[in-house]
C-alpha positions in Angstrom: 24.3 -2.6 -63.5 27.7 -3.4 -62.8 28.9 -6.9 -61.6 29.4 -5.3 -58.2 26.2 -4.4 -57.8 25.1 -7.7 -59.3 27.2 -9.6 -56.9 26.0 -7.7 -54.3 22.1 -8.0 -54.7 22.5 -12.1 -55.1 24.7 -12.2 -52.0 22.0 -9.8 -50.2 19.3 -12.5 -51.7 20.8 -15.9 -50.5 21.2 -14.2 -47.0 18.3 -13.3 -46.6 16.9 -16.9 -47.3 20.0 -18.3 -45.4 18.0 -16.3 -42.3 14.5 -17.2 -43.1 15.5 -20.8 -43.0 17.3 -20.8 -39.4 14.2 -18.3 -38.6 12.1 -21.7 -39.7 14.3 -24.0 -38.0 14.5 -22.0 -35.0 10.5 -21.9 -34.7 10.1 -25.3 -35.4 12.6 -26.1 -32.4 10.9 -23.5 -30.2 7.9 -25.2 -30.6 9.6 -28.7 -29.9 10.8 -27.2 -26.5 7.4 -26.0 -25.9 5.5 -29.4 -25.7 5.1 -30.9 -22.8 6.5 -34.5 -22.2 3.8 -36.5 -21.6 3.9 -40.3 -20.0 3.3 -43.4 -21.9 -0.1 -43.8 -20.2 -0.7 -39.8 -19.9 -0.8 -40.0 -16.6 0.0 -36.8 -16.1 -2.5 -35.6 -18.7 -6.2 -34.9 -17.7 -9.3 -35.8 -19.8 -12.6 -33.8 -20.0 -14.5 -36.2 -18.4 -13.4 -39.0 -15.6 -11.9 -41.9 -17.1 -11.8 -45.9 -15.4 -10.5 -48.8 -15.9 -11.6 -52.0 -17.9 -8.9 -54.8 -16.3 -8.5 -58.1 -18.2 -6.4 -60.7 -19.2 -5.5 -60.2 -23.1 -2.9 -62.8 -24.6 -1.8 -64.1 -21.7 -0.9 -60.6 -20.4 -2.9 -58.3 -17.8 -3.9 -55.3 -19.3 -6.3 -52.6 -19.1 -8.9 -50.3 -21.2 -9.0 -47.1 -20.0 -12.5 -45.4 -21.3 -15.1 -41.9 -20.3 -18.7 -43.5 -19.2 -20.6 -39.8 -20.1 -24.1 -39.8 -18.9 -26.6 -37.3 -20.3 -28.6 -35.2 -18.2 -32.3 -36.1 -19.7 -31.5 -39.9 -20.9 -33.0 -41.3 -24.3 -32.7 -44.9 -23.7 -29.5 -44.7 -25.7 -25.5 -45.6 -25.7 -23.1 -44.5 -28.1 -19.6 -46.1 -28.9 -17.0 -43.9 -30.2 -14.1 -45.7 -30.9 -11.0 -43.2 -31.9 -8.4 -42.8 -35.0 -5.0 -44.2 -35.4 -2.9 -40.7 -34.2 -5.3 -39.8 -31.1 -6.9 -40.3 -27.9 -10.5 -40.9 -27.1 -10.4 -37.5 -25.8 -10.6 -35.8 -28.8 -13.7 -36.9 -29.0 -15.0 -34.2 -26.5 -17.6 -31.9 -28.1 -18.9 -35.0 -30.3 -19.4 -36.1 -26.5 -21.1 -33.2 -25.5 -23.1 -33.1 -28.4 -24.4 -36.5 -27.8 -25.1 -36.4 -23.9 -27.3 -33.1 -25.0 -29.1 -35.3 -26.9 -29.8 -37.2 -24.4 -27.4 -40.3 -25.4 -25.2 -42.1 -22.7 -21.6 -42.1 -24.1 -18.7 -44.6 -23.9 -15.3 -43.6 -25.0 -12.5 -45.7 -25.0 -8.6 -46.0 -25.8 -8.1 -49.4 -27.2 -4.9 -51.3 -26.1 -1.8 -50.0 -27.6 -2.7 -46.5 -27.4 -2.8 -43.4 -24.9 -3.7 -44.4 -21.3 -4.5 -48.2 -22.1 -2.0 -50.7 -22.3 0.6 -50.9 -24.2 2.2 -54.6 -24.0 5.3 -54.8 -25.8 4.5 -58.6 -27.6 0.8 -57.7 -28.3 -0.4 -59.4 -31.7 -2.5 -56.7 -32.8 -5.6 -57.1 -34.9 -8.9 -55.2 -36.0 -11.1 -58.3 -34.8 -8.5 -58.8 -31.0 -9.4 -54.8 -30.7 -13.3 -55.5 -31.4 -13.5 -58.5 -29.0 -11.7 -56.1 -26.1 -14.2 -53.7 -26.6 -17.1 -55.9 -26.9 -16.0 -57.1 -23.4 -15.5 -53.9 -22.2 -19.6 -53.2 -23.1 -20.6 -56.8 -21.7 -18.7 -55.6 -18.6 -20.7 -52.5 -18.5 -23.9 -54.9 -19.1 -24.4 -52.6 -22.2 -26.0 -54.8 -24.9 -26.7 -52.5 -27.9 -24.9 -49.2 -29.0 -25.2 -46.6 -31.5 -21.2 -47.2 -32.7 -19.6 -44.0 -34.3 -15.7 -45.0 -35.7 -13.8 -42.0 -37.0 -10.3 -42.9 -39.5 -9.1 -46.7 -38.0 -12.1 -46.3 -35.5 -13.7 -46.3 -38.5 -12.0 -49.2 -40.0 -12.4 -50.9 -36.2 -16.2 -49.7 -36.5 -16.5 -52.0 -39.7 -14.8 -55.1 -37.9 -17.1 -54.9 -35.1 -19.9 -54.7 -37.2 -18.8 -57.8 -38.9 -18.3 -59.7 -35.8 -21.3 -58.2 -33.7 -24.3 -57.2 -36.2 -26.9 -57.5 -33.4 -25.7 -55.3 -30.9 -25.8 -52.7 -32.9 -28.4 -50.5 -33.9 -26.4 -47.7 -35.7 -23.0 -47.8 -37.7 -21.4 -44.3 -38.4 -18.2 -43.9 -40.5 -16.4 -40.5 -40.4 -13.7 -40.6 -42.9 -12.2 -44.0 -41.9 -9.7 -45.9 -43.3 -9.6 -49.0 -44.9 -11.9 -48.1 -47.6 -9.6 -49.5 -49.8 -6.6 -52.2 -49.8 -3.5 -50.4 -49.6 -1.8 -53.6 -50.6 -3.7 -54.9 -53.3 -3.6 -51.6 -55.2 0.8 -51.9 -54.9 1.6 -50.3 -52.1 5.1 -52.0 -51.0 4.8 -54.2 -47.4 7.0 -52.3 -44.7 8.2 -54.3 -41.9 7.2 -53.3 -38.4 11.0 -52.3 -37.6 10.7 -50.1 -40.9 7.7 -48.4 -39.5 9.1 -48.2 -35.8 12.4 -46.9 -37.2 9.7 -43.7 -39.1 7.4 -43.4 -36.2 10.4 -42.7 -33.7 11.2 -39.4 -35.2 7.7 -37.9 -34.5 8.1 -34.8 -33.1 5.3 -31.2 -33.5 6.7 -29.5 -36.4 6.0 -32.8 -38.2 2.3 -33.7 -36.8 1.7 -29.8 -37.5 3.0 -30.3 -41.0 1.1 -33.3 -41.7 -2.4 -31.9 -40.2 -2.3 -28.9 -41.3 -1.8 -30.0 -45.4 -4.2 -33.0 -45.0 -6.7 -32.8 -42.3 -7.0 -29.0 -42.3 -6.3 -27.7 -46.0 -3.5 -25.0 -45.4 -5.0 -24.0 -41.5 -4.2 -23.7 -38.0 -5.5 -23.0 -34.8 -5.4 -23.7 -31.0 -8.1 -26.3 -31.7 -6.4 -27.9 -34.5 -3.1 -28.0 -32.0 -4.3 -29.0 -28.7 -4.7 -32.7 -30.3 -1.0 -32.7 -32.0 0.2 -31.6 -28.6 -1.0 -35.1 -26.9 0.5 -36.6 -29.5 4.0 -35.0 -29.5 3.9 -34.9 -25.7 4.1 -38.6 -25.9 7.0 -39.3 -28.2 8.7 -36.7 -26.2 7.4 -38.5 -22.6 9.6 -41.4 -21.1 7.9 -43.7 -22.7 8.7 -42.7 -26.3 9.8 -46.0 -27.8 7.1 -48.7 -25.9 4.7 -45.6 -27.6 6.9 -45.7 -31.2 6.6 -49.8 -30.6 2.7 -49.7 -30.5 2.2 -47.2 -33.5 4.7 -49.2 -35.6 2.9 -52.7 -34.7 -0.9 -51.2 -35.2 0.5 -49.8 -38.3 1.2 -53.2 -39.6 -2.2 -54.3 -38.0 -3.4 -51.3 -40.2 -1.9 -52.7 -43.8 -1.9 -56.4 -43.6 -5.9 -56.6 -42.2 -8.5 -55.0 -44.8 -12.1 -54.9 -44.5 -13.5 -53.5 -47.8 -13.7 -56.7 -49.1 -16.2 -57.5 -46.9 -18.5 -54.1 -47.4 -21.4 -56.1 -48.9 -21.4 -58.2 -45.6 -21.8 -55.2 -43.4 -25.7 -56.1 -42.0 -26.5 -52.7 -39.7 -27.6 -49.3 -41.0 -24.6 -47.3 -42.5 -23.9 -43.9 -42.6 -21.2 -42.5 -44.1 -19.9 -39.5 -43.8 -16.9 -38.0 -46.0 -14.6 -35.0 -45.9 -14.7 -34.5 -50.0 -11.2 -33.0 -49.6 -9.5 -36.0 -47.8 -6.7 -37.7 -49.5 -5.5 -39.9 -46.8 -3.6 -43.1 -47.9 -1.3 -45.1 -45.3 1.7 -45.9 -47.0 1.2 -43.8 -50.4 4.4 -42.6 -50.7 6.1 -46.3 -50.7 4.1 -46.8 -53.6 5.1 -46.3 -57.4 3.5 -42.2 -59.1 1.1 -44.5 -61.1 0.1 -46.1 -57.9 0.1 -43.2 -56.0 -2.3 -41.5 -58.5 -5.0 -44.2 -57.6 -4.6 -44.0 -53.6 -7.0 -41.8 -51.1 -9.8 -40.4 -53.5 -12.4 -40.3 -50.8 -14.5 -39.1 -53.2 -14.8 -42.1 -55.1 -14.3 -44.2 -51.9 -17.0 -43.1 -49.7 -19.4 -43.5 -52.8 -18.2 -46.9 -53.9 -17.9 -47.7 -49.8 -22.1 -46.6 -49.8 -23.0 -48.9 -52.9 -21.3 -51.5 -51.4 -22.9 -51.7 -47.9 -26.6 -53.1 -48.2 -28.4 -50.3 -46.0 -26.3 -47.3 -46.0 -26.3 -43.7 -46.7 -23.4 -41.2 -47.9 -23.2 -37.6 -46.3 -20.8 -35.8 -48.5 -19.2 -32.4 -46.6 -17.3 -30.5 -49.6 -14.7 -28.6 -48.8 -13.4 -30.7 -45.6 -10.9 -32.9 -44.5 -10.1 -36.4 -43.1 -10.9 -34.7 -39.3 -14.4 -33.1 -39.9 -15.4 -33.1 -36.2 -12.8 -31.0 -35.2 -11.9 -29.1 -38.5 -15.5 -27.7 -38.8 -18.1 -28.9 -36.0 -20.7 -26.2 -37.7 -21.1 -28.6 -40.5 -19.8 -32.2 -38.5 -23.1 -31.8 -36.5 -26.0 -31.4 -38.4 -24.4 -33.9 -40.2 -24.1 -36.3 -37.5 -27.8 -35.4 -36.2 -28.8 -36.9 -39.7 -26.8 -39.8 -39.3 -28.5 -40.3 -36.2 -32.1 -39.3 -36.7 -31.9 -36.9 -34.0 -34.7 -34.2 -34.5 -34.4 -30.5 -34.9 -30.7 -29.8 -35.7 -30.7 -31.7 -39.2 -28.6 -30.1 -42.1 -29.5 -26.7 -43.4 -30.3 -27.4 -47.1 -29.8 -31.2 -46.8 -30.2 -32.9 -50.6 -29.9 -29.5 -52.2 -26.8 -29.0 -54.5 -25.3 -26.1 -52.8 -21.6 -27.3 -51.9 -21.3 -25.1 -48.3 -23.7 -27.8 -46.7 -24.4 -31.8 -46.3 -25.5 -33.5 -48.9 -26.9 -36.9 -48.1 -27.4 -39.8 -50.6 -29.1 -43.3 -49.8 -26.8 -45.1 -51.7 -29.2 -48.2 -52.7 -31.0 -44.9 -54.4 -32.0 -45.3 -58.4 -31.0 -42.7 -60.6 -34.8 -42.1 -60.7 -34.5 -41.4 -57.3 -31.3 -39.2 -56.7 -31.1 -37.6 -59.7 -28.9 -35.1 -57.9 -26.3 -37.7 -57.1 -25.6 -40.1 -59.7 -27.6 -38.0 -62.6 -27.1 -34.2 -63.2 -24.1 -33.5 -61.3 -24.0 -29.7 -60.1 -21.1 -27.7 -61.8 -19.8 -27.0 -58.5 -19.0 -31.2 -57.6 -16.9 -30.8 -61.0 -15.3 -28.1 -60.3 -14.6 -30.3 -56.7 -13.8 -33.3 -58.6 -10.8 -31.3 -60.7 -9.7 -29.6 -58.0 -9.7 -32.8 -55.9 -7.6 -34.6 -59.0 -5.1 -31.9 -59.2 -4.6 -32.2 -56.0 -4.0 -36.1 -56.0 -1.9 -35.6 -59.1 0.2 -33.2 -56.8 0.5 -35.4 -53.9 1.8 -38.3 -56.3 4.4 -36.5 -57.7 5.5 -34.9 -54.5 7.8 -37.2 -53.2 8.2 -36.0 -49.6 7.4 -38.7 -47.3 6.3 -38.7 -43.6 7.0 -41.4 -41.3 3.9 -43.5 -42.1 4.1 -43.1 -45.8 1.9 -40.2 -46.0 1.9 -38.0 -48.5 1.5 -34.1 -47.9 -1.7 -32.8 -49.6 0.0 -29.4 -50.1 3.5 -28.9 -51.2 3.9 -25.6 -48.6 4.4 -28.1 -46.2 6.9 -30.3 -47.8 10.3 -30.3 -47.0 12.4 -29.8 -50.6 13.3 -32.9 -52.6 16.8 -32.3 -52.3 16.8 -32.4 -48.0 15.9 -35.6 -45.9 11.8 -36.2 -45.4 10.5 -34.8 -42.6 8.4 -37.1 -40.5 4.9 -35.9 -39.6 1.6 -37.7 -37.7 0.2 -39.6 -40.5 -3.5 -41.1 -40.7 
C-alpha cells in the first residue's frame, strides 16, 4: 500500500471519529435543550397524587414540608413513611405508592427541607437527626403515631436516624440500598468543603445524570422510566432557581459525609429489613479518595450483610443482578421483595430462600450457619461468579479516574469521559 493510500485511510479514520464525537456532543446538547426548566419549588411540575403543606418554624426560619397523604381504597389499619434519596423527589416513589395503597396501607410521602418543593433556606444547618425531628413533626401533625418507615439511598440513611431517635413509633424499618452503610471518612475519603461540592453540583446538567444512572443505577440501560426521574432533576438546575437548588445539594452533601450512622447499627431496636441491589457500588466521594481506598468503597455486597449482622432483629433480601435504584430499575423483582419485607400475603417472592440468582433471596441475619446453610455455608457457584464479577467491577471503578460532581465513580467505563478531557459531572448517590 502506498503512503498515499496510507495517508489517506488514517485521515478518512480520524474524520470519521472527529464526526462521531460532535455527533455525541451534539446529542448530548439536544437533549440539554430538551429539558424543561423546572422552578426551585417545581411549581410548575405536577405530582401523581395531591401534595400539601406541613408549615413550621425550623431554625428560626418559616419553612414548609411539602408531602402526598395517599389513602388506600380498603384500609389495613396501616401508615407507611417513605422518605426519598439524595438526587430525587418523593415522587418517584409513585408505583411503590400504588403498590402500597393496594394493599391496603395509608401512605405518606414527603420532600424533606432542602429539596424539591419544600424549602430550601439558604443558612439551614442541615443534619440526619434536624431532618428526622421535621418529619416526626410532620406525623404528630398528622396525629399519625406509628408507621411502617421505608427509606431508600439517604432516605435510607435518614430511615436509620429516625429509628435511633424514635424506636417506638415504628413498627417496621425497611432499607432499600441506602447509604451510609459505611463511613466515607473513616475509611480515607478526603473532607470536601461545602463550596467544593457547590462549585461540582453547579454543573449538573442531563447528559451527566444520564451518564451517572445509567452506569451505576441501571448497569449499561435506558428507558423512558429510567429518564422521567433525571428529567426532574435536570429541570431544576436548569429552572431559575439553579444555585439556591446547587446550595442545598452541596450543604446536604456535607450533611451526607460528616454525619454517619453505621456506628450505631447495633443500636437500631425495630425490625430491619434490608434489601440490596447486589450490583450497587455507590460510594459518595470515592473518587477523592486514594485507588487503595477506592478499592474498599461501595461493596454492597459485603455492606448490606455486615449492615444485617449488625442490627439486632433484621433480615437481608439480596436481588442479584440489580442496582442502587431497584424500585424503579426492576419493580418485577422490587415487589415481591418488598411484600416480604412487609409480611404482606400472597405476592411473596417466587423461589424465596432458594439459590437461584434471578429471584430474592432472604436471609435472617441473626441466622446460625446451622440455620442458613445457604447463606453463610455452601455458597451457590452462581454468588461466586457475582462476587468476581462484582470485584472486577470495583477494581475498574478504582482505577477509572473519571469523576462526577459528587465524587462518584462511574461503574462502567462506556460512560466515562477519557482521562485526558475534563470530568464530566453527573447526578451522583
Amino acid at each position: 500500500m502506498s503512503a498515499r493510500a496510507v495517508f489517506n485511510r488514517l485521515a478518512g479514520a480520524l474524520t470519521l471519529v472527529t464526526l462521531c464525537g460532535a455527533t455525541s456532543v451534539a446529542l448530548a446538547q439536544s437533549a440539554q435543550t430538551q429539558i424543561k426548566p423546572l422552578s426551585g419549588d417545581l411549581a410548575n411540575y405536577d405530582y401523581p397524587y395531591p401534595v400539601q403543606n406541613y408549615d413550621f418554624t425550623s431554625q428560626r426560619d418559616q419553612v414548609h414540608m411539602t408531602y402526598m397523604d395517599v389513602q388506600p381504597l380498603t384500609a389495613n389499619g396501616k401508615v407507611a413513611l417513605l422518605l426519598h434519596g439524595k438526587n430525587f423527589c418523593s415522587d418517584y416513589w409513585q408505583s411503590t405508592i400504588q403498590h402500597l395503597t393496594r394493599a391496603g396501607y395509608r401512605v405518606i410521602a414527603p420532600d424533606q427541607i432542602g429539596f424539591c418543593k419544600s424549602s430550601k433556606p439558604e443558612n439551614y444547618q442541615y443534619s440526619l437527626a434536624q431532618l428526622a425531628e421535621n418529619t416526626h413533626a410532620l406525623l404528630d401533625s398528622l396525629q399519625v403515631n406509628q408507621v411502617t418507615v421505608i427509606g431508600h439511598s439517604m432516605g435510607g440513611m435518614l430511615a436509620m436516624r429516625y429509628a435511633l431517635m424514635y424506636p417506638k413509633s415504628i413498627d417496621k424499618l425497611v432499607l432499600v440500598d441506602p447509604i451510609g452503610l459505611e463511613d466515607w471518612l473513616a475509611k480515607g475519603v478526603p473532607y470536601q468543603t461545602i463550596d467544593q461540592w457547590y462549585a461540582h453540583t453547579r454543573k449538573t446538567d442531563f447528559a451527566s445524570i444520564k451518564a451517572y444512572q445509567m452506569a451505576n443505577y441501571f448497569g449499561g440501560q435506558w428507558n423512558d422510566d429510567f429518564a422521567k426521574w433525571a428529567k426532574v432533576q435536570a429541570g431544576m438546575y436548569k429552572g431559575p432557581d439553579a444555585d439556591k437548588v446547587a446550595w442545598a445539594a452541596a450543604k446536604t452533601y456535607d450533611m451526607i459525609m460528616t454525619q454517619p450512622v453505621v456506628h450505631q447499627l447495633e443500636d437500631i431496636h425495630v425490625p430491619t429489613t434490608l434489601i440490596i441491589g447486589q450490583a450497587d457500588t455507590t460510594a459518595v466521594g470515592k473518587n477523592f479518595a486514594t485507588e487503595r481506598v477506592q478499592k474498599t468503597l461501595g461493596n454492597y455486597r459485603k455492606l448490606g450483610a455486615e449492615a444485617a449482622d449488625a442490627i439486632p432483629d433484621a433480615t437481608l433480601i439480596r436481588l442479584p443482578g440489580l442496582g442502587h435504584l431497584p424500585q424503579i430499575q426492576a419493580p418485577d423483582q422490587f415487589f415481591p421483595a418488598l411484600d416480604q419485607a412487609l409480611g404482606i400475603q400472597g405476592t411473596a417472592p417466587a423461589g424465596a430462600g432458594s439459590t437461584a440468582p434471578a429471584t430474592p433471596a432472604s436471609v435472617p441475619a441473626a441466622a446460625s450457619s446451622a440455620s442458613a446453610p445457604a447463606a453463610s455455608a455452601a455458597k451457590p457457584a452462581s454468588d461466586s461468579q457475582n462476587d468476581k464479577a462484582l470485584n472486577q467491577v470495583m477494581e475498574h471503578n478504582a482505577t477509572d479516574r473519571t469523576m462526577d460532581q459528587f465524587g462518584h465513580m462511574p461503574a462502567a467505563s462506556s460512560s466515562a469521559a477519557p482521562a485526558s478531557t475534563p470530568a464530566t459531572p453527573s447526578s451522583g448517590g
